[in-house]
py3Dmol code that shows the C-alpha trace and the ligand (Angstrom):
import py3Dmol

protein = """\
ATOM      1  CA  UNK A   1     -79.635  35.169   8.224  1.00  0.00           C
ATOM      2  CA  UNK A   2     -76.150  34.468   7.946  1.00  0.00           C
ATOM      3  CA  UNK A   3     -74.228  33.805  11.233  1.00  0.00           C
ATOM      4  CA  UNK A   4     -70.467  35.169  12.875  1.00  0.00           C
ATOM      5  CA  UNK A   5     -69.686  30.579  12.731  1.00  0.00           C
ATOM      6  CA  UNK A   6     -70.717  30.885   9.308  1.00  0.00           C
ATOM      7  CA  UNK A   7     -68.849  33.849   8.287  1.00  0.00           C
ATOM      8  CA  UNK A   8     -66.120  32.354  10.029  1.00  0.00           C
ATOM      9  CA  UNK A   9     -66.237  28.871   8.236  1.00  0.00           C
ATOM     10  CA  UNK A  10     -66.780  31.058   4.724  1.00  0.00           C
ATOM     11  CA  UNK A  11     -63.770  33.394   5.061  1.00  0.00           C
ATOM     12  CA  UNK A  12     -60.362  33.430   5.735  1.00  0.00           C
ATOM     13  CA  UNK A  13     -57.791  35.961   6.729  1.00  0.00           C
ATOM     14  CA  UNK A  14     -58.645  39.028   7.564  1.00  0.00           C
ATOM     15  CA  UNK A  15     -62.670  38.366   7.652  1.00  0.00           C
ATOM     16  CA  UNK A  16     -61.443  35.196  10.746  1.00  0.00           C
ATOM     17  CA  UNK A  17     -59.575  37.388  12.426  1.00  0.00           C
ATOM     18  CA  UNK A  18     -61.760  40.466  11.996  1.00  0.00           C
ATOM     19  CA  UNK A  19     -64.729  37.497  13.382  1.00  0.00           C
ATOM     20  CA  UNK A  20     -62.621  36.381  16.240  1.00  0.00           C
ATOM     21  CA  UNK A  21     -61.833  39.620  16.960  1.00  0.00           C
ATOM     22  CA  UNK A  22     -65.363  40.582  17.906  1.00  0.00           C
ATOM     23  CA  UNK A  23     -66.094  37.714  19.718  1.00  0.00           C
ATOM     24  CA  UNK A  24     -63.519  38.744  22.089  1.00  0.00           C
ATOM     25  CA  UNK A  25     -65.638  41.674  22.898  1.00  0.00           C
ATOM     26  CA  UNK A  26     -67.833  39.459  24.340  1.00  0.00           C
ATOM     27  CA  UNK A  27     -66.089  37.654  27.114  1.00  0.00           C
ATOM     28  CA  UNK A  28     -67.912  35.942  29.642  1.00  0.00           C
ATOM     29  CA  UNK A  29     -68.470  37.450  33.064  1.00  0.00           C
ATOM     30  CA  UNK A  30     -65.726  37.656  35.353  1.00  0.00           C
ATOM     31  CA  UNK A  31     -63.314  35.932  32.398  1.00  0.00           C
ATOM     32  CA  UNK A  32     -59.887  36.197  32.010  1.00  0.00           C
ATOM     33  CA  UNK A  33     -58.454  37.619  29.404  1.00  0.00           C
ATOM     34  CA  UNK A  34     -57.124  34.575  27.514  1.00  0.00           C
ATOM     35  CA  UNK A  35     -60.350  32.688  28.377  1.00  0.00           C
ATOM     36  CA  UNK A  36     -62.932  32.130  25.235  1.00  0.00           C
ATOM     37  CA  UNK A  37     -65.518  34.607  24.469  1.00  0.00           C
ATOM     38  CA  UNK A  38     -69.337  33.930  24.978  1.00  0.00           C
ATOM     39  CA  UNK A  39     -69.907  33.482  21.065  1.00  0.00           C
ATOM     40  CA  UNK A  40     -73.885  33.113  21.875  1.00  0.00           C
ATOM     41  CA  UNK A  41     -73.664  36.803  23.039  1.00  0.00           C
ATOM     42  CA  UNK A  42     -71.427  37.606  20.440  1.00  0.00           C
ATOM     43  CA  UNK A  43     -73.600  36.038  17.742  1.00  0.00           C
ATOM     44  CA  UNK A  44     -76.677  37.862  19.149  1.00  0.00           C
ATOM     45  CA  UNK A  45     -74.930  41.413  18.589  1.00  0.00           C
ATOM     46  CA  UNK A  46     -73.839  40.265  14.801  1.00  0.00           C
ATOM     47  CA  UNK A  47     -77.771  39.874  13.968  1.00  0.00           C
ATOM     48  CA  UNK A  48     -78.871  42.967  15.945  1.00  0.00           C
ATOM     49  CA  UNK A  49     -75.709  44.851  13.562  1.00  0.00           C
ATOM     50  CA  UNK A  50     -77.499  43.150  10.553  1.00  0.00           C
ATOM     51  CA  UNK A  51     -80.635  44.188  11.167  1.00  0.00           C
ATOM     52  CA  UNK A  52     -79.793  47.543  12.269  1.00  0.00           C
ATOM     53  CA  UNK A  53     -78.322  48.195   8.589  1.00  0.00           C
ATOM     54  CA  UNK A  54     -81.480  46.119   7.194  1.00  0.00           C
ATOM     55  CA  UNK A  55     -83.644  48.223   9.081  1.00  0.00           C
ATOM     56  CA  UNK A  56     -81.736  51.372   7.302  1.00  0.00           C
ATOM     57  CA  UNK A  57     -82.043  49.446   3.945  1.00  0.00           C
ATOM     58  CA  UNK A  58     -84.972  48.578   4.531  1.00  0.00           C
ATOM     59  CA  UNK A  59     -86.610  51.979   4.289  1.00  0.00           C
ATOM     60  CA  UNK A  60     -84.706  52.923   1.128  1.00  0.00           C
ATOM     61  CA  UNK A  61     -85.335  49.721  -0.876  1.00  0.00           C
ATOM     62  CA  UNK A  62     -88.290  47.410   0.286  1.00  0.00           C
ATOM     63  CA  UNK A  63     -86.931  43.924   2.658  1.00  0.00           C
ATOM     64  CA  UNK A  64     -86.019  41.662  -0.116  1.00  0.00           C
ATOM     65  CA  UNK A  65     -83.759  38.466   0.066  1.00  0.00           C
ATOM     66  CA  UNK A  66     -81.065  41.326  -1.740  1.00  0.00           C
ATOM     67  CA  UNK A  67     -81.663  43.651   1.172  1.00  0.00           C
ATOM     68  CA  UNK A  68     -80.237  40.597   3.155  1.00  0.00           C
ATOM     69  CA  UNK A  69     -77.446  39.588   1.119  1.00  0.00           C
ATOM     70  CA  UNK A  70     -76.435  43.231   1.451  1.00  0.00           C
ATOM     71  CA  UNK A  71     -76.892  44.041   5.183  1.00  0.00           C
ATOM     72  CA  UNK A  72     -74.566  41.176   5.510  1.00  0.00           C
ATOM     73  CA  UNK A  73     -72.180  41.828   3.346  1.00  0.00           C
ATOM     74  CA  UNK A  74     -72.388  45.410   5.022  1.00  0.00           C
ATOM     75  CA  UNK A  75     -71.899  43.734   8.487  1.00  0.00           C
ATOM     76  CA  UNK A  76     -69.038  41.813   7.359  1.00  0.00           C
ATOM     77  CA  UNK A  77     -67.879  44.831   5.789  1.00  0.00           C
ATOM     78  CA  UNK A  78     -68.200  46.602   8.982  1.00  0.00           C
ATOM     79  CA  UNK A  79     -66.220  43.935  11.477  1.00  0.00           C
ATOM     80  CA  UNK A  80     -63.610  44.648   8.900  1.00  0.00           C
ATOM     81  CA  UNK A  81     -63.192  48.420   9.015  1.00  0.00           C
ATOM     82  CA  UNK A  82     -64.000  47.740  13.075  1.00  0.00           C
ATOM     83  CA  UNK A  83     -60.815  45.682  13.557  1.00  0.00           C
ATOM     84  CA  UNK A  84     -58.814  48.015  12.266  1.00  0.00           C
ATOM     85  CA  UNK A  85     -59.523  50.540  15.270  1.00  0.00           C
ATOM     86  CA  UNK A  86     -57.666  49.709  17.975  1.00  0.00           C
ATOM     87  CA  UNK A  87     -59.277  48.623  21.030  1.00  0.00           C
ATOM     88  CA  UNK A  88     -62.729  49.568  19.592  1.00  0.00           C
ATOM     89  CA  UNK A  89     -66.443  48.213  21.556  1.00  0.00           C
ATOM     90  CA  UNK A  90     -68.766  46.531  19.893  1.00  0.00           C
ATOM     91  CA  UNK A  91     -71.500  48.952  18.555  1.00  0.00           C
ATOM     92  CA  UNK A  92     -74.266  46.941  19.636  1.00  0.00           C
ATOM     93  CA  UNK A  93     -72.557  46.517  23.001  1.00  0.00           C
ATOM     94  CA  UNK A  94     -71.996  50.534  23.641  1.00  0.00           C
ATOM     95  CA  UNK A  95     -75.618  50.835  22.417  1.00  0.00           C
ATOM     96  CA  UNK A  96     -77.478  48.797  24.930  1.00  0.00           C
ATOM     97  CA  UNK A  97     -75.407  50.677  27.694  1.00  0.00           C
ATOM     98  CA  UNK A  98     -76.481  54.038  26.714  1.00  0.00           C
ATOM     99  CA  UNK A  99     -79.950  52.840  26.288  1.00  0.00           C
ATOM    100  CA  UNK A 100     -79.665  51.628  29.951  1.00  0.00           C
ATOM    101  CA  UNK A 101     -78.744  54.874  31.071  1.00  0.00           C
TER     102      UNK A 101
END
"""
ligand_1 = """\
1
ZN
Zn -71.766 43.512 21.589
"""
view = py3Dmol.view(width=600, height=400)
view.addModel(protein, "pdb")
view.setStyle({"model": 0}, {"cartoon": {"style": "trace"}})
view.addModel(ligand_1, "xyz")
view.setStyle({"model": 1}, {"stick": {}})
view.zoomTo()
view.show()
């Protein structure tokens, strides 16, 4: 499965920014603000996005190497439309909080 470094090192523009941009949803404990974010963490929540959409796939087409390709594309896809909301959380992120609740 495809990682955020390699999605970095692929794209440029807006998919590097849209990559960096979730990574700094992911800031290490106690951080400041300018410091750099804990990219293992935020790497972790990039494959639970793709398999959540796999998982979605999944049941609609059969897990092929296509179902993959496409879940992401989809979570590229999805950084994308994400960094264009202001101030937004990482889904993964707001996900394990409620399920901590
Ligand atoms: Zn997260």
């Amino acid at each position: 499965m495809i990682t955020l470094h390699e999605v970095h090192k692929q794209d440029s523009g807006d998919v590097k920014a849209a990559v960096v941009a979730f990574g700094a949803r992911h800031p290490f404990d106690g951080a400041g603000p300018d410091a750099e974010p804990d990219w293992k963490w935020a790497e972790k929540h990039f494959t639970r996005l793709i398999e959540v959409i796999m998982g979605t796939a999944a049941l609609a087409q059969g897990r092929g190497t296509d179902t993959v390709h496409r879940a992401e594309n989809e979570a590229v896809q999805l950084l994308l439309t994400l960094n264009t909301v202001p101030d937004y959380r990482c889904p993964i992120c707001v996900k394990q909080r409620r399920d901590a609740l």
